[in-house]
C-alpha positions as CSV (number, residue, x, y, z in Angstrom):
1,X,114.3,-23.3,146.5
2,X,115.5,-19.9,144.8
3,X,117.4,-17.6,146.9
4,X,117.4,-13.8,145.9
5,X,120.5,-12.0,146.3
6,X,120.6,-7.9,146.2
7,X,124.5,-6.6,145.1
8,X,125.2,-3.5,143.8
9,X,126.0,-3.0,140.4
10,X,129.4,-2.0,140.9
11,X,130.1,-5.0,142.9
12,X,128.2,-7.2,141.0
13,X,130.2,-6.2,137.8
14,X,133.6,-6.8,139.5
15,X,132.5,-10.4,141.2
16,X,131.4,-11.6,137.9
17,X,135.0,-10.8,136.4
18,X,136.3,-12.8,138.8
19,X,134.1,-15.8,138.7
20,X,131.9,-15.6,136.2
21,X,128.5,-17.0,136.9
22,X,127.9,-15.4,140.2
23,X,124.5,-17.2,141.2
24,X,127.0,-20.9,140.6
25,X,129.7,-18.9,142.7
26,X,127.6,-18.1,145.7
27,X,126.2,-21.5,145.7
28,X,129.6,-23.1,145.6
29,X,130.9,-20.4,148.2
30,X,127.5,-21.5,150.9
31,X,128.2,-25.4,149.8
32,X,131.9,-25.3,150.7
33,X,131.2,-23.0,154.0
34,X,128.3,-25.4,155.0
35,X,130.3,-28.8,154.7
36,X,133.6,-26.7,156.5
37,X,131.8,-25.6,159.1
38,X,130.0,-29.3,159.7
39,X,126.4,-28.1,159.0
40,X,125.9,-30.4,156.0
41,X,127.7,-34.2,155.1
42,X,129.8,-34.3,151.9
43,X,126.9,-35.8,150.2
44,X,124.3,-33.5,150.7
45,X,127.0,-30.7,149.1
46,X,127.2,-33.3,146.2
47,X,123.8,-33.4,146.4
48,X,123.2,-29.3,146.5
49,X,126.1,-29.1,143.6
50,X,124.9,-31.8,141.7
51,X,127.6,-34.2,141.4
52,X,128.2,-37.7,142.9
53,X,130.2,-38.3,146.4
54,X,133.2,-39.2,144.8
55,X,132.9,-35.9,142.3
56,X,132.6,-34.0,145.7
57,X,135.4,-35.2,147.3
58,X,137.6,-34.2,143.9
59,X,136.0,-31.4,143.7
60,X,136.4,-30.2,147.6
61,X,140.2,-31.0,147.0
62,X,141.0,-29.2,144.0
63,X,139.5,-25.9,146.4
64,X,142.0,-27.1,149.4
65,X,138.9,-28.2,151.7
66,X,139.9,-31.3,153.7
67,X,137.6,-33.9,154.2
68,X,136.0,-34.3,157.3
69,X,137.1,-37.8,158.7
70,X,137.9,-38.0,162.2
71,X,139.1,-41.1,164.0
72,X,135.6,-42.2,164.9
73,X,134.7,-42.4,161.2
74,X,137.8,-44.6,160.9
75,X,136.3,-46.9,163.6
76,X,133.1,-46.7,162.2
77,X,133.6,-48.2,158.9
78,X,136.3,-50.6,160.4
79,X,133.2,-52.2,162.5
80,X,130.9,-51.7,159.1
81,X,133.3,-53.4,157.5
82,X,134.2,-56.4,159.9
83,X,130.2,-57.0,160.3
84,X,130.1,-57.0,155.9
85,X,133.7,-58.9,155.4
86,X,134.1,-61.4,158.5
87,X,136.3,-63.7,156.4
88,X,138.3,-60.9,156.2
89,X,139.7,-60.4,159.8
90,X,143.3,-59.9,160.7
């Protein structure tokens, strides 16, 4: 999908000195705002960015965005993994 975006001039020219390529930067900026704000899992922002879960995750770091893991994940792929690795059992 292509997503058309009308700036100013003015404002265009000063957000391009800052980041460069601006159409990259806004999709970065709704990627990052998306998986913060729980609307998308960190692998469909791989997926939108192009890049691999474990590229994500790196990549969501290096910008200071936690990764979304509660508790219940924890559980979750405890029981995932108990049900995969039963000889493994403490």
């Amino acid at each position: 999908m292509r997503l058309t975006i009308d700036i100013p001039d003015s404002v265009r020219a000063q957000l391009e000195a800052e980041w460069g390529d601006l159409p990259r930067a806004a999709k970065e900026a709704l990627a990052i705002e998306s998986y913060r704000s729980g609307k998308i899992s960190i692998g469909l922002l791989a997926e939108m960015l192009g890049m691999g879960v474990i590229e994500a995750d790196q990549w969501l770091g290096e910008r200071g965005v936690p990764l979304l893991y509660t508790p219940e994940d924890l559980d979750k792929d405890r029981r995932n993994l108990a049900e995969l690795f039963p000889e493994v059992q403490r």
